[in-house]
N, C-alpha and C positions, 0 to 999 in steps of 0.2 A: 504494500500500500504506500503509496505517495506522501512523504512528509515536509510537503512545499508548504506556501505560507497561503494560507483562504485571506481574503478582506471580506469581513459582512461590518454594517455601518458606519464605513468609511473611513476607522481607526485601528480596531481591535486585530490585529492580525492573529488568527490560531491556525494550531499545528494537526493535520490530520496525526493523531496516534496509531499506533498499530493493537489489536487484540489478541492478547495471552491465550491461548491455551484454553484456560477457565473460562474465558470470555469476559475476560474485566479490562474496562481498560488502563494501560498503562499512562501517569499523569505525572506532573511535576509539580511543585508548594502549589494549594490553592491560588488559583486568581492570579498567578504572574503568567506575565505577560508572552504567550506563544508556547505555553505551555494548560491551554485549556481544556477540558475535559471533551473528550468523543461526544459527536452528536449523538444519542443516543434513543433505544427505540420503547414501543410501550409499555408499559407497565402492565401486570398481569393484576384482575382485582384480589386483593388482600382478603377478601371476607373469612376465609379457610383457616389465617394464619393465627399462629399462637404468639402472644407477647414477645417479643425477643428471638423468636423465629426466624430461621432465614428461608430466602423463597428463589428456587432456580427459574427464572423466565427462558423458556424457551425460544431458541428461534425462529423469526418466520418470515415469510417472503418476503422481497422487495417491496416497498412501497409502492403506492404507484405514481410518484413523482419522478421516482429514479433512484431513491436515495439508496447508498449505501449501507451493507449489513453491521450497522453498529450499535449491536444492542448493548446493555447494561443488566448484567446476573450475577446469583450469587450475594444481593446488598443485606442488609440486615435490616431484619423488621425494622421502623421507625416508631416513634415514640410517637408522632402523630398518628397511626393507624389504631396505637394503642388506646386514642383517645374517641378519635371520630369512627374508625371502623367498628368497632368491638362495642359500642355503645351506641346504638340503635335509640333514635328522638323521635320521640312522637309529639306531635302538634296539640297542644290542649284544646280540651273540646270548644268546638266553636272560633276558634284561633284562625286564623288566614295563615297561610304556609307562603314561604319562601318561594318562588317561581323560577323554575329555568328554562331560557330559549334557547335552541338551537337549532340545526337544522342539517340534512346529508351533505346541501350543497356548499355547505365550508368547505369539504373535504375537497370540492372539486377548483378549487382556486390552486394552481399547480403552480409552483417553483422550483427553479433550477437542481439538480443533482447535490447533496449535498446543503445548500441551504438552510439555514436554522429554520426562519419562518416556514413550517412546512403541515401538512394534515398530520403527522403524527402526532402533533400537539394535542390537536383537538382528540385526537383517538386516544390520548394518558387520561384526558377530562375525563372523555365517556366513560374510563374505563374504571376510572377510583371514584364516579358518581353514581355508578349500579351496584355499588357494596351497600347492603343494608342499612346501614348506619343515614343513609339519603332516598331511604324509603320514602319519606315524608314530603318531598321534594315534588312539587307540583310541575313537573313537565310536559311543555309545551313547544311543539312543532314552531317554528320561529315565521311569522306570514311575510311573505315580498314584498319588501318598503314602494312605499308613493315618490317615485323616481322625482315627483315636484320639490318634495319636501328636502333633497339636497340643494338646492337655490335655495334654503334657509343658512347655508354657510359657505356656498362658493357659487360662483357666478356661472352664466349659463355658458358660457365662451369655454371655460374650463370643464366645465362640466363633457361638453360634447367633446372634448379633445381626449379625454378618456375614453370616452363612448367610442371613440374612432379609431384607438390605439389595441383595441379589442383583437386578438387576430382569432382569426376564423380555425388555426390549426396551429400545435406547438407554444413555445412561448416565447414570449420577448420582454425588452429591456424596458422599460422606464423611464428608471435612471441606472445608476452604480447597483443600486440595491433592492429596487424595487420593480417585480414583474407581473404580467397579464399571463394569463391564456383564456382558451376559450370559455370559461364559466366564470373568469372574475368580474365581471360587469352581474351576474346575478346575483356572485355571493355578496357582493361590497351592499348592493342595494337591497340583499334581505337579512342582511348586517344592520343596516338601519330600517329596514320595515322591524327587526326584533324590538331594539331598542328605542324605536317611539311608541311600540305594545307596551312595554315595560313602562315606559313613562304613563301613559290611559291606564296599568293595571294599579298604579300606585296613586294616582292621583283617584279614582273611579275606586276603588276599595275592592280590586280583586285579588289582591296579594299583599303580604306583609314588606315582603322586598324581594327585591327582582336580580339574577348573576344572569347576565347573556354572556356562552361559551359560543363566540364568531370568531370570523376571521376574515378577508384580510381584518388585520388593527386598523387605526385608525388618527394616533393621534400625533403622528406628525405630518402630518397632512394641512397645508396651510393653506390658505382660500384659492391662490392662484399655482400651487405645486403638490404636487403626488411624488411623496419619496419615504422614506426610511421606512419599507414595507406596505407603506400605506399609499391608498388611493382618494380615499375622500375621510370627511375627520366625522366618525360616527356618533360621541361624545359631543359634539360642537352642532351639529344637527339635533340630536335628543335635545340640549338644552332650550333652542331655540323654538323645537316644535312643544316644548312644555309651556314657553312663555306664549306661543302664537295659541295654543288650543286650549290650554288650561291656566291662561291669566296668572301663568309662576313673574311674580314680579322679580324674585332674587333668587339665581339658582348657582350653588355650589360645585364647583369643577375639580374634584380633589384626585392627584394623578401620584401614586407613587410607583409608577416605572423607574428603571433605574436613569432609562435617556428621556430628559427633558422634552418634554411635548411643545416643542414648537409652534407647529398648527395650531394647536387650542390657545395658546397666547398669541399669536400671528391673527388670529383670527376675532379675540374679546379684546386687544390692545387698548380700545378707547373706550369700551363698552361698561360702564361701571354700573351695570345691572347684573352681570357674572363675575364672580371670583375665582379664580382662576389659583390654586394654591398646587405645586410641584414639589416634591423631593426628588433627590437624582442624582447621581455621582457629578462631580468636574473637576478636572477636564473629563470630557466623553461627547461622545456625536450626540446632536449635531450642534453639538459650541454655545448654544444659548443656553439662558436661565442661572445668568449671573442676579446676586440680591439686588441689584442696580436697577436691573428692568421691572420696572413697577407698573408699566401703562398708566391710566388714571385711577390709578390708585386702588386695583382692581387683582394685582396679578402679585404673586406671593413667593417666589422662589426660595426654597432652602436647601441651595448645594450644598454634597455630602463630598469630602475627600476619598481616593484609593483605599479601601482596604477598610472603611468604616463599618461597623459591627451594630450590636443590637442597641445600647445603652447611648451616642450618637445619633442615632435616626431615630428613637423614642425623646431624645432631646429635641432635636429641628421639630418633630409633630405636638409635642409641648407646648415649646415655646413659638411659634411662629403658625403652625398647620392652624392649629386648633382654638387658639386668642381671636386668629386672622374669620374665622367663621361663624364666632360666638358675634363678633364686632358685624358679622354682615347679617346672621340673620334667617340663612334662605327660608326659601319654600319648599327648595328641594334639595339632595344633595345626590351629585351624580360622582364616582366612583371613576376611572380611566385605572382598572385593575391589573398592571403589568406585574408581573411574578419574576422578573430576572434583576430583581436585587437580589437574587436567593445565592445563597455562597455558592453553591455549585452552579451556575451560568455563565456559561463561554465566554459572553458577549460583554459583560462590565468586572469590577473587584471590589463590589459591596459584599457585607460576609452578615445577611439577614437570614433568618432561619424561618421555618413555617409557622412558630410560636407570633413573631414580629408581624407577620400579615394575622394574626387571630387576634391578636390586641388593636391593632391600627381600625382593623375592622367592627371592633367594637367600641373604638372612640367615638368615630365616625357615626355607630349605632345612634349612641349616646346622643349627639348633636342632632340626629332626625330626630329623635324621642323630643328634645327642646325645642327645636325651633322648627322641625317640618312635619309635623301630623307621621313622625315615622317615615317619611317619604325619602326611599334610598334606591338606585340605582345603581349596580356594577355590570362594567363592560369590560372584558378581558382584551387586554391589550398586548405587551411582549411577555418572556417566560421561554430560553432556549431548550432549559437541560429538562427533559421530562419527565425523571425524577423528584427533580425540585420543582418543577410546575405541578407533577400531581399532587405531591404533598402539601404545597400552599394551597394550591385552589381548593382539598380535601379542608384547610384550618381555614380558607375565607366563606366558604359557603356553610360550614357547621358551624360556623358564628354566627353569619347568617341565618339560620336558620330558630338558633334559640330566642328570636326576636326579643 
């Protein structure tokens, strides 16, 4: 196997590894630099496992994007499974459950051979969300967004120039880092048909809070440019069609992916009817979201240094995240739920654990309980390694779910 150097967002350079024997793969210290960990394949559901258990995942075929055989076996039970698999919630009588959208045609948004952003993501979700423990979990078929309601955050010029970048067979470039093929024009647009449902199910009282597992991402996506994965910013549409249909005067934009959501500040810059609050490593692509950049007074940055750990990013959501939202207020608070600050993720050298997204997520609880009638949206956005993707989204959505 090839141990030349990948670029995926424009900075991070990683080192294809090669697989042992065992099928582990071989790495160097967390998080340095060209030494990141194999992309890796999906997780097998845990329901079976006993606490401290280890679990052989078998191999299986090729993706069908291309990707190469690099799976991940042999790990040791986690201590997250031991909390959320193994303990089966049930909703109290009368209670509104948790809602999740999804849908087949994520899967069909294809990227290059190798590529982080790929369907096997989505395939770890599905696969640690059919463990008992998310019995309770109200799932919903995700319906095809109103192709209108993107002109609530980027312009029709831009819009059709995606539409036309569409190719009819194979795939192609974008930019550096971000690709079409033939079904990503469906999945982007029922990416947002989910996540304006989820907006009508929390505003309209059909769910207690809402997690859409889509894909493409969305939130570097800035009004006039489709890049870092993303094609149109789905986060930045939800908030718009909450203000346009459901009279949300102040709606909360809380993004702790590890890369700075450009788009969605690109996008509310002047707007001080959205708040717009980030965490996020710097340096890291794509170079914004220094404390500097405040637009009208609206946008919240708390870059995190290389190699920042749990007790550092519970500080920035402390002091800065969570002051910054009590001060505004919303009506609603939307989520841009990226999972690759997790220490194990290729693509940055944050060292957060599953624990770190199950508190964040109940801070955030917390703040709809106060100021939004409970009114919470999460939209999954980056998340490389799909171990550490399952295991958070297994601690974001069983937070979730204890409303």
């Amino acid at each position: 196997m090839s141990a030349g150097p990948v670029f995926w967002l424009g900075i991070v350079p990683l080192r294809r590894l090669p697989v042992m024997d065992s099928g582990v793969c071989r790495r160097g210290p967390p998080h340095s630099v060209g030494h990141a960990t194999e992309f890796n394949r999906v997780p097998d559901s845990p329901a079976s496992r006993a606490p401290g258990s280890e679990v052989t995942l078998p191999r299986s075929s090729a993706p069908a994007n291309g990707a190469d055989d690099m799976g991940w076996r042999n790990f040791p039970s986690h201590s997250a499974f031991q909390t959320w698999s193994l303990r089966p919630r049930v909703p109290r009588l009368g209670a509104m459950a948790t809602r999740l959208y999804t849908h087949p045609i994520f899967l069909e948004h294809l990227t290059p051979p190798g590529h982080p952003e790929r369907p096997d993501r989505l395939r770890a979700i599905e696969r640690v969300l059919d463990d008992e423990a998310f019995s309770a979990l109200d799932r919903v078929k995700a319906p095809e967004g109103d192709e209108k309601t993107i002109l609530y955050a980027h312009p029709e010029q831009f819009v059709e120039r995606v539409r036309a970048a569409i190719p009819e067979t194979g795939i192609v470039s974008i930019d550096a880092d971000t690709s079409a093929s033939p079904k990503s024009w469906q999945a982007a647009v029922t990416a947002i048909g989910a996540a304006n449902a989820a907006i009508d199910d929390v505003f309209e009282g059909r769910a207690a809070n809402v997690f859409v597992a889509a894909r493409p991402p969305g939130h570097h996506a800035e009004k006039t440019t489709a890049m870092g994965f993303c094609l149109f910013n789905t986060a930045a549409i939800a908030a718009r069609y909450a203000q346009k249909k459901h009279q949300a005067e102040r709606v909360a934009i809380v993004d702790w992916d590890v890369h700075h959501g450009n788009g969605t500040q690109d996008i509310f810059w002047d707007d001080p009817s959205v708040l717009y609050c980030s965490t996020h490593q710097m340096p890291l692509y794509p170079g914004t979201g220094a404390k500097s950049e405040t637009g009208a007074g609206n946008i919240v940055n708390a870059p995190l240094a290389p190699q920042t750990g749990s007790d550092l990013f519970r500080d920035a959501f402390l002091s800065r995240v969570l002051p910054s939202i009590d001060a505004f207020a919303p009506d609603l608070i939307i989520i841009s739920a990226g999972f690759d600050a997790h220490h194990r993720d290729p693509l940055a050298e944050i060292n957060l654990t599953e624990d770190d997204f199950d508190w964040a997520t109940g801070k955030l609880m917390e703040r709809a309980g106060r100021h939004s009638s409970n009114r919470l949206v999460s939209l999954l956005e980056g998340g490389y390694d799909l171990q550490g993707l399952a295991f958070s989204v297994a601690a974001h959505v069983g937070r979730l779910m204890k409303g």
